[in-house]
C-alpha positions in Angstrom: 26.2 -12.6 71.1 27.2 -14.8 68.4 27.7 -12.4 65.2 27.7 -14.5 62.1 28.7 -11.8 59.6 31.9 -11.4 62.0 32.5 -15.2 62.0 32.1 -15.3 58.2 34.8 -12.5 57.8 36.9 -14.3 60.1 36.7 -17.6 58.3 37.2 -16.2 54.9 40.5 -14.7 56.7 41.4 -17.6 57.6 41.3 -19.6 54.2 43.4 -17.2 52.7 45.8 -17.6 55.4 45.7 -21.4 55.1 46.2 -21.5 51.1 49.0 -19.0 51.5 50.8 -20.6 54.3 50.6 -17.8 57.0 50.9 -20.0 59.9 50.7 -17.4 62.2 47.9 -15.6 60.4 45.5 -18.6 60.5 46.6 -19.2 63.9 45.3 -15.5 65.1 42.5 -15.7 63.4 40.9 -19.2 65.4 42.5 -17.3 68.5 40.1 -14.1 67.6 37.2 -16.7 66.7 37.6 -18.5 69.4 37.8 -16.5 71.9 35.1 -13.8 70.6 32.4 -16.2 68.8 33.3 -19.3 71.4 33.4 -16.8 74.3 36.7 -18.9 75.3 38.9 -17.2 77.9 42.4 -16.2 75.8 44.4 -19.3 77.2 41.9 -21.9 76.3 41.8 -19.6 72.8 45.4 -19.8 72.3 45.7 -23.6 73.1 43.0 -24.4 70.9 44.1 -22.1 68.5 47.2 -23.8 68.6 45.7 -27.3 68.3 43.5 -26.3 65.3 46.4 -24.4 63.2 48.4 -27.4 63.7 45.5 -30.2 62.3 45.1 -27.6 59.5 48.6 -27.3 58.6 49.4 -31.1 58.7 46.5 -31.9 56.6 47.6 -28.7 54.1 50.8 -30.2 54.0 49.7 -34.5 53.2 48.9 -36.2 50.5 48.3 -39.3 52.3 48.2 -40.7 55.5 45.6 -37.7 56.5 45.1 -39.2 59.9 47.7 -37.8 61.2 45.3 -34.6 61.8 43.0 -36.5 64.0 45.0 -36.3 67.4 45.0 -32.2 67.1 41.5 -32.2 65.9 40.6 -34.4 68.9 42.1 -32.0 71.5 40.6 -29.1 70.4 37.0 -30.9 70.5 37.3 -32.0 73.6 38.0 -28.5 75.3 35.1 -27.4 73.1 33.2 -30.2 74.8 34.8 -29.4 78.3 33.7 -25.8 78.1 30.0 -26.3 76.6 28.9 -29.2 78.4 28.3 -31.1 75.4 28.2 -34.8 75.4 29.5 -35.6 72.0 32.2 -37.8 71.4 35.2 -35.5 70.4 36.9 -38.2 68.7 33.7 -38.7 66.7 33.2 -35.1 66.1 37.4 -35.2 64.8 36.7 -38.1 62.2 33.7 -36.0 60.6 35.8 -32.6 59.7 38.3 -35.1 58.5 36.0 -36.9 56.7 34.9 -33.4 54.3 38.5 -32.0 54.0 39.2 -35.1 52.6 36.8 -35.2 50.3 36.8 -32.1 49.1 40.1 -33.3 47.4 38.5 -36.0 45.9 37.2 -36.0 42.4 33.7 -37.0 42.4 33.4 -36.4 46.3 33.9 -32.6 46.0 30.4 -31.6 44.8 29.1 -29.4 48.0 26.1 -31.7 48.0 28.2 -34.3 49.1 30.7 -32.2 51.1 27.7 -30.3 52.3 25.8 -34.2 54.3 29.6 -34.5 55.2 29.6 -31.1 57.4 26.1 -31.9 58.6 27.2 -34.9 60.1 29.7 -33.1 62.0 27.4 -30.5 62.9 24.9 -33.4 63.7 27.2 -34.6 66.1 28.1 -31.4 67.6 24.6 -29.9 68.3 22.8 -33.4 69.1 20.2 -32.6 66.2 19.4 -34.3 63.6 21.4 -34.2 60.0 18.7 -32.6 58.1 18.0 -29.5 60.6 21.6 -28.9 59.8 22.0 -29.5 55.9 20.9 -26.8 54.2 23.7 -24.4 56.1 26.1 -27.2 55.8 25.7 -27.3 52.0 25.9 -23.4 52.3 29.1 -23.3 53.9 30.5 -25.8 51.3 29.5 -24.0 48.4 32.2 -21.6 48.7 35.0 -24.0 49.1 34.0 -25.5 45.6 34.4 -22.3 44.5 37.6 -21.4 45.5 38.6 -24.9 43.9 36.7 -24.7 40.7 38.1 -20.9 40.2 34.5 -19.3 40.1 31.4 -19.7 38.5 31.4 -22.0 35.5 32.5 -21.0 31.9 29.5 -20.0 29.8 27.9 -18.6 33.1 26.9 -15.3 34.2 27.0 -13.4 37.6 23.4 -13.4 38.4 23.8 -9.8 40.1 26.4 -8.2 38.0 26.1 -10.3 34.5 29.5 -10.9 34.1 30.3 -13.6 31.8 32.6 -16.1 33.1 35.9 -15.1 31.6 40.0 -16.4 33.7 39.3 -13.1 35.7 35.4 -14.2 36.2 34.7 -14.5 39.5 32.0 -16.4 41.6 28.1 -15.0 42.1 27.9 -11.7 44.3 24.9 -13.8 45.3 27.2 -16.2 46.8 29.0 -14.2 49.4 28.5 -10.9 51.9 30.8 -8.1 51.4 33.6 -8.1 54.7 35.3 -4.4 54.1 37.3 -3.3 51.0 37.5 -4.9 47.7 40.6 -7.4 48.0 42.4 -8.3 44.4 41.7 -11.6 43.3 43.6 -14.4 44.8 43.4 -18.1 45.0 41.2 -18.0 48.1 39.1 -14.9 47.6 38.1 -14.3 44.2 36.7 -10.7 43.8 33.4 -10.4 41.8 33.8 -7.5 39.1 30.6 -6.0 41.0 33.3 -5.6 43.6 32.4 -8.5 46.4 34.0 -11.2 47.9 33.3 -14.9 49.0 32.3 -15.6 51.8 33.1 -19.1 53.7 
């Protein structure tokens, strides 16, 4: 049964991995989410995992040319399509991720409204539903990405739960995230409340 507290911790694993270059790290953690969320048998986990660590990892390391993820994107979307029985198009569904990493390195297009459609239409895609029964959890899950960029909740703000001020060690609204385990020190990925929980992806 899909577990989406286990996902989220899994996820939030995984960006840290990814902004601290642990290769290996993010790579076991898609193997794990693949193979318990996705119910994927380990070898199709592993290769997948594989493709997906690689697309990450080339797009972590451009600052042009992002393309060059699609191909790995691709692959891993079409065994996710293989072992479903979806009919979406993988190289569609490849584009569409593409499409929201990249903008959420672009001033202007970072704003998780916008990066929030941007993973709907992916979703869209992948499900066969309609963008809007897909938008408000799209917008969810890229709230927490413009946190990790923006450093936390704005200056001037407070913690709605705690009612911490926003200060350099300020950290984003409990309200934001679940608590996965221990308290973690801050880093550039998972920024500790003072209230003592995480972000969540």
């Amino acid at each position: 049964m899909f577990d989406p507290d286990r996902e989220a911790a899994l996820e939030l694993d995984m960006w840290q991995a990814y902004y601290a270059h642990e290769n290996l790290r993010l790579f076991r953690g898609l193997v794990t989410l693949l193979h318990e969320q996705y119910r994927y048998p380990w070898g199709k986990s592993l290769r997948a995992g594989f493709y997906l660590t690689r697309a990450a990892r080339t797009f972590g390391d451009s600052r042009s040319d992002y393309e060059r993820a699609v191909p790995d994107l691709e692959r891993a979307y079409a065994m996710a399509k293989d072992w479903t029985g979806a009919s979406f198009d993988s190289a569609e569904v490849a584009r569409a991720e593409l499409a929201w990493w990249v903008a959420r390195r672009v001033p202007g297009q970072d704003s998780p409204d916008h990066v929030g459609r941007l993973i709907a239409r992916e979703n869209a895609l992948l499900f066969g539903v309609p963008d809007a029964r897909v938008l408000h959890a799209s917008v969810l899950r890229a709230r927490p990405g413009r946190l990790r960029d923006g450093g936390g909740t704005p200056i001037g703000h407070r913690c709605p739960d705690c009612g911490t001020s926003r200060t350099a060690n300020c950290t984003p609204p409990c309200s934001e995230r679940r608590r996965f385990g221990p308290p973690q020190p801050r880093s550039c990925f998972a920024i500790v409340c003072s209230c003592r929980l995480e972000v969540p992806s």
